[in-house]
mmCIF file of the N, C-alpha and C atoms, coordinates in Angstrom:
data_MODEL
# 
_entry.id   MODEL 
# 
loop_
_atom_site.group_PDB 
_atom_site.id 
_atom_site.type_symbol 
_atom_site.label_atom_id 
_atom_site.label_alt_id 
_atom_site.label_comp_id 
_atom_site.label_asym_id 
_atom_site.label_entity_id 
_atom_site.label_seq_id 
_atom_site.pdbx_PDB_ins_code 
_atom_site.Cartn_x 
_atom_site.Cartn_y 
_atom_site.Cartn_z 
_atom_site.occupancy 
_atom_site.B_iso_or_equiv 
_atom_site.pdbx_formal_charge 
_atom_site.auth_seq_id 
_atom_site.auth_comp_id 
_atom_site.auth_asym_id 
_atom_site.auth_atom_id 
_atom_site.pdbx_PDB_model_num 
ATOM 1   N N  . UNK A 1 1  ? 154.924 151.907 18.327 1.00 0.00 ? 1  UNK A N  1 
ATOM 2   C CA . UNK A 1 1  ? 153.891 151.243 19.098 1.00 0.00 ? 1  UNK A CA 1 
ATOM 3   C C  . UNK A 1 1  ? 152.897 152.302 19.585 1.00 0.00 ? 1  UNK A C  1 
ATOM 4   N N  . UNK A 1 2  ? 151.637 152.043 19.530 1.00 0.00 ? 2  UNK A N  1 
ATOM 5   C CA . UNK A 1 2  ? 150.398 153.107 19.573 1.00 0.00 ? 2  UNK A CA 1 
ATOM 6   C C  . UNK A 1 2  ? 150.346 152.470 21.407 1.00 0.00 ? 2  UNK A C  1 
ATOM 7   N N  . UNK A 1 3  ? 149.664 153.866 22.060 1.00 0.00 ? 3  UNK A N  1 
ATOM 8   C CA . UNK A 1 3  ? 149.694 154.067 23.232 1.00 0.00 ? 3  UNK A CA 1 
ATOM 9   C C  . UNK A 1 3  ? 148.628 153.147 24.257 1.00 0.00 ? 3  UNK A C  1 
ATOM 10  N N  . UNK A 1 4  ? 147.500 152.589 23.075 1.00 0.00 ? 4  UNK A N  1 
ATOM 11  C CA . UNK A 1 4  ? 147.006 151.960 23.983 1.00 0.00 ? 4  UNK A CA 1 
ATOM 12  C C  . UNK A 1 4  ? 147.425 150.082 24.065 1.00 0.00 ? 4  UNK A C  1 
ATOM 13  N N  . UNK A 1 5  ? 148.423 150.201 22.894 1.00 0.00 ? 5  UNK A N  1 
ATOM 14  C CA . UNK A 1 5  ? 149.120 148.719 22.745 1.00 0.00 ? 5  UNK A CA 1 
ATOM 15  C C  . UNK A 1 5  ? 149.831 148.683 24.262 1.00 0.00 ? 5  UNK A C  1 
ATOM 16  N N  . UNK A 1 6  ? 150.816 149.727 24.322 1.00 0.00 ? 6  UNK A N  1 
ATOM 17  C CA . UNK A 1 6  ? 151.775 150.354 25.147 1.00 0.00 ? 6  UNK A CA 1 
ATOM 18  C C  . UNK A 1 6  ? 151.264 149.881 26.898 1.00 0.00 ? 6  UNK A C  1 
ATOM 19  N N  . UNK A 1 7  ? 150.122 150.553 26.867 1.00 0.00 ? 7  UNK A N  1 
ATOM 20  C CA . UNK A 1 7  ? 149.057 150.646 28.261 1.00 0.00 ? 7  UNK A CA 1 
ATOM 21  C C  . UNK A 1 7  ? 148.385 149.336 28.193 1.00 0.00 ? 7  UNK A C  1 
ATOM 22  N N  . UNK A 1 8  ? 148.159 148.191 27.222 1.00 0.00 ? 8  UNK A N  1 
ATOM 23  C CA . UNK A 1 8  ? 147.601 146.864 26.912 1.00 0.00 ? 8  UNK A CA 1 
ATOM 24  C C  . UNK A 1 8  ? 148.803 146.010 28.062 1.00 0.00 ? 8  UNK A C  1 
ATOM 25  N N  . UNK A 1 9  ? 149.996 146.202 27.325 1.00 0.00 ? 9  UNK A N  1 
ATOM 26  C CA . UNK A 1 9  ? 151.295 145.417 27.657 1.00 0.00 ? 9  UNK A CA 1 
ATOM 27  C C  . UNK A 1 9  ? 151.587 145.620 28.672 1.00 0.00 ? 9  UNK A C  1 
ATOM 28  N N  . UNK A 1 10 ? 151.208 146.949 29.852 1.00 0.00 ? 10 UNK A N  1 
ATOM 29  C CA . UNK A 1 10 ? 151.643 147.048 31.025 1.00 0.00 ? 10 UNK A CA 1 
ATOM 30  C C  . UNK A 1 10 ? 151.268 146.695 31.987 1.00 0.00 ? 10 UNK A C  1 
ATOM 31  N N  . UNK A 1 11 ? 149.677 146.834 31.686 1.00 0.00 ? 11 UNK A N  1 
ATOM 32  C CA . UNK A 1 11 ? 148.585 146.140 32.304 1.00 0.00 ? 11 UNK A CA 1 
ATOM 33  C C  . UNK A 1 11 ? 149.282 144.877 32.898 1.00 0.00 ? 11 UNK A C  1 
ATOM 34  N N  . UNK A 1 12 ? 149.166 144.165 31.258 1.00 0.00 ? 12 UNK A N  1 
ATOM 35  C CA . UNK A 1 12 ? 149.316 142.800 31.776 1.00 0.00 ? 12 UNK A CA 1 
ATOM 36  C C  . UNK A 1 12 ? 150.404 142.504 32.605 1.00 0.00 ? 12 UNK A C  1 
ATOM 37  N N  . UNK A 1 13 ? 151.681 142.855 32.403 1.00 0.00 ? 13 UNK A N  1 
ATOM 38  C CA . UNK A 1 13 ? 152.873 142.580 32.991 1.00 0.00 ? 13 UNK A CA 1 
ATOM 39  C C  . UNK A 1 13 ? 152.644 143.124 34.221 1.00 0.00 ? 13 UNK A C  1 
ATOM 40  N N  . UNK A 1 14 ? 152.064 144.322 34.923 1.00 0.00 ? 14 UNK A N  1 
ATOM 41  C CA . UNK A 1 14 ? 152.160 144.677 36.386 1.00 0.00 ? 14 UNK A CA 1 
ATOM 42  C C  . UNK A 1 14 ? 150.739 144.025 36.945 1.00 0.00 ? 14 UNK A C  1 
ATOM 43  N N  . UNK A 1 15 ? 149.843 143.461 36.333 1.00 0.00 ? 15 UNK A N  1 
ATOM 44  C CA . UNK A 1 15 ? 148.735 142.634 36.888 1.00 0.00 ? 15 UNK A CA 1 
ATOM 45  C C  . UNK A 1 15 ? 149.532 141.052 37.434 1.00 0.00 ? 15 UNK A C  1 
ATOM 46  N N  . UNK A 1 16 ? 150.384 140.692 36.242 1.00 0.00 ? 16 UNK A N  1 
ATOM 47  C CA . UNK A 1 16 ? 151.137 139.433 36.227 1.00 0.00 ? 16 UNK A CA 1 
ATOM 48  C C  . UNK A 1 16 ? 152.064 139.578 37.364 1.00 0.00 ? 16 UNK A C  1 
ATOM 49  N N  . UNK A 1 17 ? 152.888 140.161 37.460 1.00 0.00 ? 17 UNK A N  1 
ATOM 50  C CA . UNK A 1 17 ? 153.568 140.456 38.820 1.00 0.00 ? 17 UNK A CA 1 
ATOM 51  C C  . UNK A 1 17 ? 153.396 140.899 39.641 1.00 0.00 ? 17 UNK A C  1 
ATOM 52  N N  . UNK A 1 18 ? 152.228 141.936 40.074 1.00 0.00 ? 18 UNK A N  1 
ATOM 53  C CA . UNK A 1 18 ? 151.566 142.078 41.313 1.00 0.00 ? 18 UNK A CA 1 
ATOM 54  C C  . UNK A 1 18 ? 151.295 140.879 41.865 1.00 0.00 ? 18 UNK A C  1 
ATOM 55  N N  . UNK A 1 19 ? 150.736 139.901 40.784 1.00 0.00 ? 19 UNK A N  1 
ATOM 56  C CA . UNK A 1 19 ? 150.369 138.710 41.468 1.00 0.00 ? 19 UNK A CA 1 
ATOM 57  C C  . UNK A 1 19 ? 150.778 137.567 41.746 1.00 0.00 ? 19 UNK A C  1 
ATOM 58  N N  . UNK A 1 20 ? 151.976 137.434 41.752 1.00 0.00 ? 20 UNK A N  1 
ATOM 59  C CA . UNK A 1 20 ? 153.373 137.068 41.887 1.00 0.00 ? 20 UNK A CA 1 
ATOM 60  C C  . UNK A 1 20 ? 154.066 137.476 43.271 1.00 0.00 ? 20 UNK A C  1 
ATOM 61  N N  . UNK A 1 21 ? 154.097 138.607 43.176 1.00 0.00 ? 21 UNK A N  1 
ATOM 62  C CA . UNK A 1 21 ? 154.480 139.595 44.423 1.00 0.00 ? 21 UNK A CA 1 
ATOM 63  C C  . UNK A 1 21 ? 153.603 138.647 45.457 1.00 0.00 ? 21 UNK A C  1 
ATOM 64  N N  . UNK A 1 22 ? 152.306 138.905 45.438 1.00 0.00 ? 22 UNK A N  1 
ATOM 65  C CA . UNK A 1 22 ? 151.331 138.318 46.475 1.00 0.00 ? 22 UNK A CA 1 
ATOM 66  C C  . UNK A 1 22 ? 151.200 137.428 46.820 1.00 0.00 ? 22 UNK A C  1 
ATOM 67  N N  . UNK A 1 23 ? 150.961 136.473 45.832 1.00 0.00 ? 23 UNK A N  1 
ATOM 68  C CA . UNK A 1 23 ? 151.280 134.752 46.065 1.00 0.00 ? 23 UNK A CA 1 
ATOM 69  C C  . UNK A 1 23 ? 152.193 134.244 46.221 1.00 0.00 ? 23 UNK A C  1 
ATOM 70  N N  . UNK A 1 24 ? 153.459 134.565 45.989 1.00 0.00 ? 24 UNK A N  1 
ATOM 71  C CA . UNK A 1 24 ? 155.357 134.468 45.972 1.00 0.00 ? 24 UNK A CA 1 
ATOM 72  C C  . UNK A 1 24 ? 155.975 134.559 46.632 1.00 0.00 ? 24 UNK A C  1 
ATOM 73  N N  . UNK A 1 25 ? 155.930 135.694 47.566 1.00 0.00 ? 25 UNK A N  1 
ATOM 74  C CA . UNK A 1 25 ? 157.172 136.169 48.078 1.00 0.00 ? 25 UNK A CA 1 
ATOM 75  C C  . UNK A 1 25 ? 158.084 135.868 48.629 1.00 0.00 ? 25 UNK A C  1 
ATOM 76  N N  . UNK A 1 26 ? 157.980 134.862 49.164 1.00 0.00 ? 26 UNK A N  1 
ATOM 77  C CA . UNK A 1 26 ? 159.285 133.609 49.322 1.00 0.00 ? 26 UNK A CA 1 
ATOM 78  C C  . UNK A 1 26 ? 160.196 133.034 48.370 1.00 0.00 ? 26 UNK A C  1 
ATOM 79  N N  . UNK A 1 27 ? 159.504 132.864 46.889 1.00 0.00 ? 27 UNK A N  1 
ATOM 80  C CA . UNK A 1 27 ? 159.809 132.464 46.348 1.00 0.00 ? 27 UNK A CA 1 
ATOM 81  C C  . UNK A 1 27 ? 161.181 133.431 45.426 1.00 0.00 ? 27 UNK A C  1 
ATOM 82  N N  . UNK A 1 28 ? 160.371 134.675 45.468 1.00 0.00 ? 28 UNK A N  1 
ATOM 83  C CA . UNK A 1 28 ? 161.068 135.933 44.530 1.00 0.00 ? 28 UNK A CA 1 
ATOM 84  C C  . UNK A 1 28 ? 162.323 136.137 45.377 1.00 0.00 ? 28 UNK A C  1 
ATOM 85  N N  . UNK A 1 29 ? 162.235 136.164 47.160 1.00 0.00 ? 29 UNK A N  1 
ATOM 86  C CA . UNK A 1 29 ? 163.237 136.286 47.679 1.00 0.00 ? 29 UNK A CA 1 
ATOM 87  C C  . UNK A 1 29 ? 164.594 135.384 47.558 1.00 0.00 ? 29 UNK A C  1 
ATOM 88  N N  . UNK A 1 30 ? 164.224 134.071 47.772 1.00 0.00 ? 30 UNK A N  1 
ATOM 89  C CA . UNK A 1 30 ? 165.077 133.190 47.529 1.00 0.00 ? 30 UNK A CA 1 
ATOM 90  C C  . UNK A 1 30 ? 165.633 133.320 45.902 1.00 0.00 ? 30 UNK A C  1 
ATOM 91  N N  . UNK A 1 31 ? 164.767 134.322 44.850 1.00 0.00 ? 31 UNK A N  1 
ATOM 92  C CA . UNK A 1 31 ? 165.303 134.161 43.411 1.00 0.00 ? 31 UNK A CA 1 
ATOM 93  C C  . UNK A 1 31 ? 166.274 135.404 43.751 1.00 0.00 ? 31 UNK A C  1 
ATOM 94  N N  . UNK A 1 32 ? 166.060 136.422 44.382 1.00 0.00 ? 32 UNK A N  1 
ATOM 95  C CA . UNK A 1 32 ? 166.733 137.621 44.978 1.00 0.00 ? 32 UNK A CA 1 
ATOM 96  C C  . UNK A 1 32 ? 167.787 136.910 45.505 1.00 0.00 ? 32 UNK A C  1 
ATOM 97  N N  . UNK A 1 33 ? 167.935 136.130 46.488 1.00 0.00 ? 33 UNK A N  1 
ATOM 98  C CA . UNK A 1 33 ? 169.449 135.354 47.571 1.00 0.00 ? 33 UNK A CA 1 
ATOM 99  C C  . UNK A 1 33 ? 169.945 134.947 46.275 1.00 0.00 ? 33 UNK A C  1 
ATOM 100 N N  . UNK A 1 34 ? 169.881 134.260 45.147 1.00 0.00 ? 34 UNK A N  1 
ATOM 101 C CA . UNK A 1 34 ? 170.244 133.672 44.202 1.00 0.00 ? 34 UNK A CA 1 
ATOM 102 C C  . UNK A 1 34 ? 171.006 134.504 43.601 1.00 0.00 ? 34 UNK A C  1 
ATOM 103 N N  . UNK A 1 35 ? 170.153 135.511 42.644 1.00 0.00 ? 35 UNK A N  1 
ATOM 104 C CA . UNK A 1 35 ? 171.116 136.448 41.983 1.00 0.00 ? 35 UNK A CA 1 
ATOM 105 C C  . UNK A 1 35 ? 172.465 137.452 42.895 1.00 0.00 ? 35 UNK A C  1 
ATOM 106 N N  . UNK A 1 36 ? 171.656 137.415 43.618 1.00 0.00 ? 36 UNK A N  1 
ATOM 107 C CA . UNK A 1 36 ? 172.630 138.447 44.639 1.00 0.00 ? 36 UNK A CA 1 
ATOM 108 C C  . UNK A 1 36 ? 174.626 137.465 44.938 1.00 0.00 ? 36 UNK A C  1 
ATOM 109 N N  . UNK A 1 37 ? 174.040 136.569 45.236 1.00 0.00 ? 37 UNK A N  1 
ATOM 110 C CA . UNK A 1 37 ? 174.957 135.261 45.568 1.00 0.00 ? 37 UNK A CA 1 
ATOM 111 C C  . UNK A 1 37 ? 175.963 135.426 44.079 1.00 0.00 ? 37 UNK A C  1 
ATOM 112 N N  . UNK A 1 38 ? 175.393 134.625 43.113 1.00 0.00 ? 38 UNK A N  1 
ATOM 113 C CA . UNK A 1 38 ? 175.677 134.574 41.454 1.00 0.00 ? 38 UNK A CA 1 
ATOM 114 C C  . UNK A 1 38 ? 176.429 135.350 41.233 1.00 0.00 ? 38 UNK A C  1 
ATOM 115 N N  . UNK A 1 39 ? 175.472 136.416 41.109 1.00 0.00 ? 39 UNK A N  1 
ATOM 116 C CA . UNK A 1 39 ? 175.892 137.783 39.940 1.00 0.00 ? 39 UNK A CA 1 
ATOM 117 C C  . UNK A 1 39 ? 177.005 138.925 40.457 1.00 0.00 ? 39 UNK A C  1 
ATOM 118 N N  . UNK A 1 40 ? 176.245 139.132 41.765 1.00 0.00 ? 40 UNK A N  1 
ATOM 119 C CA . UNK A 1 40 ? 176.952 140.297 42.989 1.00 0.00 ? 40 UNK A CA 1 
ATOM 120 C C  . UNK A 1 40 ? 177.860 139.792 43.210 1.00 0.00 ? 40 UNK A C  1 
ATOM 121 N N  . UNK A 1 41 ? 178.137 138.296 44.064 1.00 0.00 ? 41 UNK A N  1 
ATOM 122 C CA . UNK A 1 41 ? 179.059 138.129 44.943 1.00 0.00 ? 41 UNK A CA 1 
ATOM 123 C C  . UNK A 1 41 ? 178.696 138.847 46.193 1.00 0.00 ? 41 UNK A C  1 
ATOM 124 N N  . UNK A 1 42 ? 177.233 138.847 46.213 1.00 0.00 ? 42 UNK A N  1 
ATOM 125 C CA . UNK A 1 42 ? 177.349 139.311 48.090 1.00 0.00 ? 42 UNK A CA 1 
ATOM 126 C C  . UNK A 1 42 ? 176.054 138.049 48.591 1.00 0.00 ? 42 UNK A C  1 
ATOM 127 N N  . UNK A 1 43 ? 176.292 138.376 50.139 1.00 0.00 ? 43 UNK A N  1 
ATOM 128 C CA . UNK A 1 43 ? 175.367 137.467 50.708 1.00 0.00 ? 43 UNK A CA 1 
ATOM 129 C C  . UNK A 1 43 ? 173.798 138.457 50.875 1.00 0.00 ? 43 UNK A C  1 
ATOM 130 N N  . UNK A 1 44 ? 173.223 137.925 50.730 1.00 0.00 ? 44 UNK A N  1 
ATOM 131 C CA . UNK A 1 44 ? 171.949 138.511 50.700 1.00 0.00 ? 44 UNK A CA 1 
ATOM 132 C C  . UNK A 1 44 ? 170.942 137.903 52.089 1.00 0.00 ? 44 UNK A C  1 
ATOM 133 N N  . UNK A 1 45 ? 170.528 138.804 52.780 1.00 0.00 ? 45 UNK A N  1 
ATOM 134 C CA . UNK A 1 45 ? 170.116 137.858 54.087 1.00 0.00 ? 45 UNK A CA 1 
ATOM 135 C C  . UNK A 1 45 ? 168.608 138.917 54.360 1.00 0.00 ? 45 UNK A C  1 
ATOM 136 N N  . UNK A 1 46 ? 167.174 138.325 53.932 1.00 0.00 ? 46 UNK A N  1 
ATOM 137 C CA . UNK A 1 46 ? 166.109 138.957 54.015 1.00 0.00 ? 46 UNK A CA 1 
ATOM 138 C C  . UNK A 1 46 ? 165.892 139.052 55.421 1.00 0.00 ? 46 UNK A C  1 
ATOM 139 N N  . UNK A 1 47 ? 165.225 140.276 55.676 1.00 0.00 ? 47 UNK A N  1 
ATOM 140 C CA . UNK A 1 47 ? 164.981 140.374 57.356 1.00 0.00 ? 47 UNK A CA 1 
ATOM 141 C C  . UNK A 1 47 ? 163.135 139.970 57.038 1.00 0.00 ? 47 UNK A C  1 
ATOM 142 N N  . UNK A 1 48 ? 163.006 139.614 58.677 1.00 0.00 ? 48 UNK A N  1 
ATOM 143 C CA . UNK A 1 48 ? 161.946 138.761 58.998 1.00 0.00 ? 48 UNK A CA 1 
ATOM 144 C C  . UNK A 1 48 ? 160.941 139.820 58.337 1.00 0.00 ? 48 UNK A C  1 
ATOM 145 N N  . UNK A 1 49 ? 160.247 141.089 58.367 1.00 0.00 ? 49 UNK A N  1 
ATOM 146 C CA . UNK A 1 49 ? 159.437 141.551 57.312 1.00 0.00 ? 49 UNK A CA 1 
ATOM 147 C C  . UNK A 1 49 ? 159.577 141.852 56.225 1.00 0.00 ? 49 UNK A C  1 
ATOM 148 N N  . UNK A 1 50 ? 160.008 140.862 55.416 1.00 0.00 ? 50 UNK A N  1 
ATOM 149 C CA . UNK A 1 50 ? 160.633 141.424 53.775 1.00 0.00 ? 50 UNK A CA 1 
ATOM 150 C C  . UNK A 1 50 ? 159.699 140.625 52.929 1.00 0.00 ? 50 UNK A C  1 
ATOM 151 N N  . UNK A 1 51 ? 158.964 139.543 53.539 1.00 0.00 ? 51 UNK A N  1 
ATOM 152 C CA . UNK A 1 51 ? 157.765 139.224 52.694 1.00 0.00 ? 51 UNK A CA 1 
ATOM 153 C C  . UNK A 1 51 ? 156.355 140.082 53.055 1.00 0.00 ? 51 UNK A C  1 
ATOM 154 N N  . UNK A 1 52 ? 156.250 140.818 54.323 1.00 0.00 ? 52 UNK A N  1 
ATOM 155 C CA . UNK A 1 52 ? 154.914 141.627 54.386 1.00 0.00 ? 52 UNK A CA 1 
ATOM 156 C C  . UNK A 1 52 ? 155.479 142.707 52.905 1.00 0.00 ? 52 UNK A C  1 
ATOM 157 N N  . UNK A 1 53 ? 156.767 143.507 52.960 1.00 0.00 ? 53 UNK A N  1 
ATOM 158 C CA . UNK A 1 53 ? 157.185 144.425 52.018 1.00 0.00 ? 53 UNK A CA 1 
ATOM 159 C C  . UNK A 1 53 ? 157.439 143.871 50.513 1.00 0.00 ? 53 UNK A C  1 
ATOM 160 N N  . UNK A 1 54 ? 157.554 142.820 50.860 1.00 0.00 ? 54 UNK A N  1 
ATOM 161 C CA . UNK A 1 54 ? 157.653 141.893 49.262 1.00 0.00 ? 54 UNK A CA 1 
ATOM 162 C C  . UNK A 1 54 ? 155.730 142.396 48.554 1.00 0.00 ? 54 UNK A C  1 
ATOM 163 N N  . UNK A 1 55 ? 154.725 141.894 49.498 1.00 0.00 ? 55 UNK A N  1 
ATOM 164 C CA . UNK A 1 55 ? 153.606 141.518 49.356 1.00 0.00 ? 55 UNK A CA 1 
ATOM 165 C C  . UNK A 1 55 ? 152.914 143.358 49.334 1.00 0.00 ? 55 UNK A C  1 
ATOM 166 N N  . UNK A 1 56 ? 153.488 144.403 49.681 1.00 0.00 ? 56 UNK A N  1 
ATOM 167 C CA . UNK A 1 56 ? 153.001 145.453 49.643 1.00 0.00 ? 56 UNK A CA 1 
ATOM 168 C C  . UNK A 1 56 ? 153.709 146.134 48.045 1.00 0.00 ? 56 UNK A C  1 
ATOM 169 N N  . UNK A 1 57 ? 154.610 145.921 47.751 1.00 0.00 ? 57 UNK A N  1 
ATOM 170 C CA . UNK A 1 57 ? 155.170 146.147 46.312 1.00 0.00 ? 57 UNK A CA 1 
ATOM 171 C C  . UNK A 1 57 ? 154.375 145.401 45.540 1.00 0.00 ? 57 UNK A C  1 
ATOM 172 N N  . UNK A 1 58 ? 153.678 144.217 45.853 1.00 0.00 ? 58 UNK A N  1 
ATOM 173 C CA . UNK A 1 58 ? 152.935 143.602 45.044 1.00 0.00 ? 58 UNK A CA 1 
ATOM 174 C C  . UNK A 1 58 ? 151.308 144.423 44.710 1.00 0.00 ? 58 UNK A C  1 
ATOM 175 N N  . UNK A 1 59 ? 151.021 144.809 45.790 1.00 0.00 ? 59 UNK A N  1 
ATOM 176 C CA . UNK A 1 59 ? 149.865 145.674 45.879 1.00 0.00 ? 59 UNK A CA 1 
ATOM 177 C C  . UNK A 1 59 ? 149.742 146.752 45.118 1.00 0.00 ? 59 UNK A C  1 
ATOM 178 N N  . UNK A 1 60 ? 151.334 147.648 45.056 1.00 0.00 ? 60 UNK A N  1 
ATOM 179 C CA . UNK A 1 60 ? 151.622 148.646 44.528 1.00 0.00 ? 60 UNK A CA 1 
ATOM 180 C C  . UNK A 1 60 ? 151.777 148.609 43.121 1.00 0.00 ? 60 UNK A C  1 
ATOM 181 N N  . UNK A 1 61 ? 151.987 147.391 42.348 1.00 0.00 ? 61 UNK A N  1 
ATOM 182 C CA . UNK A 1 61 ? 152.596 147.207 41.046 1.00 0.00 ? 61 UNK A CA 1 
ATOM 183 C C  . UNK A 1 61 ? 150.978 146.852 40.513 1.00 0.00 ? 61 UNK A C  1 
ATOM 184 N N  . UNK A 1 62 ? 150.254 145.742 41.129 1.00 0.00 ? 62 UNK A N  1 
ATOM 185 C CA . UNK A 1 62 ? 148.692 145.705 40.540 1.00 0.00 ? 62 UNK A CA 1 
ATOM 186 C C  . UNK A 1 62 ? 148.431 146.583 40.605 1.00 0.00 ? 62 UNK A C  1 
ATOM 187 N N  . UNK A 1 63 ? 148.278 147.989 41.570 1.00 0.00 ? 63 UNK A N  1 
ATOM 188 C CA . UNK A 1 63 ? 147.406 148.985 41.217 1.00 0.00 ? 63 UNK A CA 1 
ATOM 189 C C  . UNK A 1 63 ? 147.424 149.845 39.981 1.00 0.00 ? 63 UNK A C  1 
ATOM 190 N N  . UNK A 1 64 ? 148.927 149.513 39.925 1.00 0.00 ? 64 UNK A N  1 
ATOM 191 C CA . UNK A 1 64 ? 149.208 150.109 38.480 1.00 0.00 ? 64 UNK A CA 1 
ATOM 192 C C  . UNK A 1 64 ? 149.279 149.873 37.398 1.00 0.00 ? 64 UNK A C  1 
ATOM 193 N N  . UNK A 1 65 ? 148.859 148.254 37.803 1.00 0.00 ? 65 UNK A N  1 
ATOM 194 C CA . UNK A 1 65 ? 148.524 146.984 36.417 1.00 0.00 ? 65 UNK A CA 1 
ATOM 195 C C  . UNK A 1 65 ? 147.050 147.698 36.171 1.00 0.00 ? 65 UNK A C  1 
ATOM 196 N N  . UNK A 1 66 ? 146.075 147.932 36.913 1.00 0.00 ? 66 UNK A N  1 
ATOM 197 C CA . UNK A 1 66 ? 144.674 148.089 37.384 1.00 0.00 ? 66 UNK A CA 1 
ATOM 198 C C  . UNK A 1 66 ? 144.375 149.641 36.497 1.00 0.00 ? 66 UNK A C  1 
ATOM 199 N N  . UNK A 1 67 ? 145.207 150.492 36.750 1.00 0.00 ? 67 UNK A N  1 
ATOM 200 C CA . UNK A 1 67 ? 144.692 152.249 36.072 1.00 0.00 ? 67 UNK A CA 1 
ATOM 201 C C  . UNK A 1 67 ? 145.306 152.042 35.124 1.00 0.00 ? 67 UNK A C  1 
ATOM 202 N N  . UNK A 1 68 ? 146.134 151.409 34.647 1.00 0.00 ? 68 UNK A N  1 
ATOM 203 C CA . UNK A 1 68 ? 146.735 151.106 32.872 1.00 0.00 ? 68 UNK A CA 1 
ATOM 204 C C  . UNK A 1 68 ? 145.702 150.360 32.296 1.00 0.00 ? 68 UNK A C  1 
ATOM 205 N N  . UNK A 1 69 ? 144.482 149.484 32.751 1.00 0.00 ? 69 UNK A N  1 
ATOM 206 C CA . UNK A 1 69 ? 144.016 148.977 32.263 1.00 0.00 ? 69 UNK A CA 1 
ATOM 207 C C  . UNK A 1 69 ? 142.921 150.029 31.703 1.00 0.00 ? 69 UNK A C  1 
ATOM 208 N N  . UNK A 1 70 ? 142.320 150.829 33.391 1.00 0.00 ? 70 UNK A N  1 
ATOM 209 C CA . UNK A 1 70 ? 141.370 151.976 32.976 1.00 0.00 ? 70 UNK A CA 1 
ATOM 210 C C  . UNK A 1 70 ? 141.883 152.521 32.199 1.00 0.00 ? 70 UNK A C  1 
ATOM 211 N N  . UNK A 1 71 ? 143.118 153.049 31.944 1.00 0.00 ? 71 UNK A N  1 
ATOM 212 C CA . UNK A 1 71 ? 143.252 154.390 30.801 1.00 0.00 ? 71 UNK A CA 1 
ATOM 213 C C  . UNK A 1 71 ? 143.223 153.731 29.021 1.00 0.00 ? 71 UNK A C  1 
ATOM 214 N N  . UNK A 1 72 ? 143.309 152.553 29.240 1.00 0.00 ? 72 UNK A N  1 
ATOM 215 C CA . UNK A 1 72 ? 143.219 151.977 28.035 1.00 0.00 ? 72 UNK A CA 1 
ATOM 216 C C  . UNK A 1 72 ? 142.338 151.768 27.217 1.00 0.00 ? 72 UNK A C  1 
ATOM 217 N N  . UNK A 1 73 ? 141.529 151.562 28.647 1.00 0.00 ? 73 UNK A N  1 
ATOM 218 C CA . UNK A 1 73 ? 139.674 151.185 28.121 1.00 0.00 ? 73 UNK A CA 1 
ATOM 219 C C  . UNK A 1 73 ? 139.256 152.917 28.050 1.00 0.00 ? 73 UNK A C  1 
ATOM 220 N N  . UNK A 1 74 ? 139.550 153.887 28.830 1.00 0.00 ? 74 UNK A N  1 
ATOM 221 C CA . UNK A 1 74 ? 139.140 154.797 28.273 1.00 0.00 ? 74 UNK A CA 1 
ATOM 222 C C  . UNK A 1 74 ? 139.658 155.652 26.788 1.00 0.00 ? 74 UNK A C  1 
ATOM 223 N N  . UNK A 1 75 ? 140.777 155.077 26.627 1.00 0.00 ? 75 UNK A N  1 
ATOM 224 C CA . UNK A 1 75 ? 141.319 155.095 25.028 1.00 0.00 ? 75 UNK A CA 1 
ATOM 225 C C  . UNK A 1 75 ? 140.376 154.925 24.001 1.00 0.00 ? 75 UNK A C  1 
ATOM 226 N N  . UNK A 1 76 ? 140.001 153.626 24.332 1.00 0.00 ? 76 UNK A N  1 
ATOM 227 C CA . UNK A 1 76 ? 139.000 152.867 23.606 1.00 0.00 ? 76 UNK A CA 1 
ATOM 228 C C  . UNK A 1 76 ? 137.617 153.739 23.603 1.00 0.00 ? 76 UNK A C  1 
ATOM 229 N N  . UNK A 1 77 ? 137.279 154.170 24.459 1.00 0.00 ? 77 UNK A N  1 
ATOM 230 C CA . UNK A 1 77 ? 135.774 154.748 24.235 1.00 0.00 ? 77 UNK A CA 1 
ATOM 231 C C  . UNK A 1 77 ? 135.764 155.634 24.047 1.00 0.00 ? 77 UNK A C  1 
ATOM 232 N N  . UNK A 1 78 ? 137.043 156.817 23.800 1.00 0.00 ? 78 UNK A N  1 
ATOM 233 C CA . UNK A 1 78 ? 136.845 157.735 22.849 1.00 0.00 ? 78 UNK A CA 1 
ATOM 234 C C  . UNK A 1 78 ? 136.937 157.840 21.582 1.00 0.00 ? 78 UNK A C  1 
ATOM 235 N N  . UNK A 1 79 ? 137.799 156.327 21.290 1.00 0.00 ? 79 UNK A N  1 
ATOM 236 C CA . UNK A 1 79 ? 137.979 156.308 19.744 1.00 0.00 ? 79 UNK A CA 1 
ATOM 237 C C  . UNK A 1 79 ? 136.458 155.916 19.235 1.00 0.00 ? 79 UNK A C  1 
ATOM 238 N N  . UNK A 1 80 ? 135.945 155.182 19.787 1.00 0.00 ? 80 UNK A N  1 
ATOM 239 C CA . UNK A 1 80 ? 134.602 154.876 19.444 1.00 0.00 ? 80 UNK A CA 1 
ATOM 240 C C  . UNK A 1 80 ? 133.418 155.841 19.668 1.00 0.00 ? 80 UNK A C  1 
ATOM 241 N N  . UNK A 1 81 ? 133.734 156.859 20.099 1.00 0.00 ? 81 UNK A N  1 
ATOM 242 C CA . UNK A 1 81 ? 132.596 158.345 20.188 1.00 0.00 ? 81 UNK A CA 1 
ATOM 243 C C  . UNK A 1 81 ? 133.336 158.940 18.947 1.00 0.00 ? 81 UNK A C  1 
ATOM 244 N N  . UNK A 1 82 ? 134.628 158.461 18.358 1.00 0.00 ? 82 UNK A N  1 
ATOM 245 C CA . UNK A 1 82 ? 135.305 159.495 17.061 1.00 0.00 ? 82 UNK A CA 1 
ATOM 246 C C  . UNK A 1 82 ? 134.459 159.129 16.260 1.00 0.00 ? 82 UNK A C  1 
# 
């Protein structure tokens, strides 16, 4: 897989879940109590700021959806000065 496919695919997936993170976080938690419950066998009990920290991981994962996108597009405009 060529690097700017690589940096295409990450984009999207940390743009897609940043924004998830942001709009969600209730939702991801309760999918978190779920697996934890399921899979672990433990109780999982979110404390009252775990959606501001849900919603700041979300911030953190777009930004990095966001410079995968720049380095991609700058991929692109050097192949096109080649």
């Amino acid at each position: 897989m060529r690097l700017r496919d690589t940096l295409l695919y990450t984009s999207v997936l940390c743009v897609g879940s940043g924004l998830v993170h942001l709009f969600a976080p209730g939702q991801l938690l309760a999918t978190a109590a779920w697996a934890y419950d399921r899979l672990l066998a433990v109780d999982f009990q979110p404390r009252p700021a775990a959606r501001t920290r849900v919603r700041l991981v979300g911030v953190a994962v777009l930004l990095v959806g966001l410079l995968a996108d720049r380095a991609r597009r700058g991929i692109d405009r050097v192949r096109d000065r080649a």
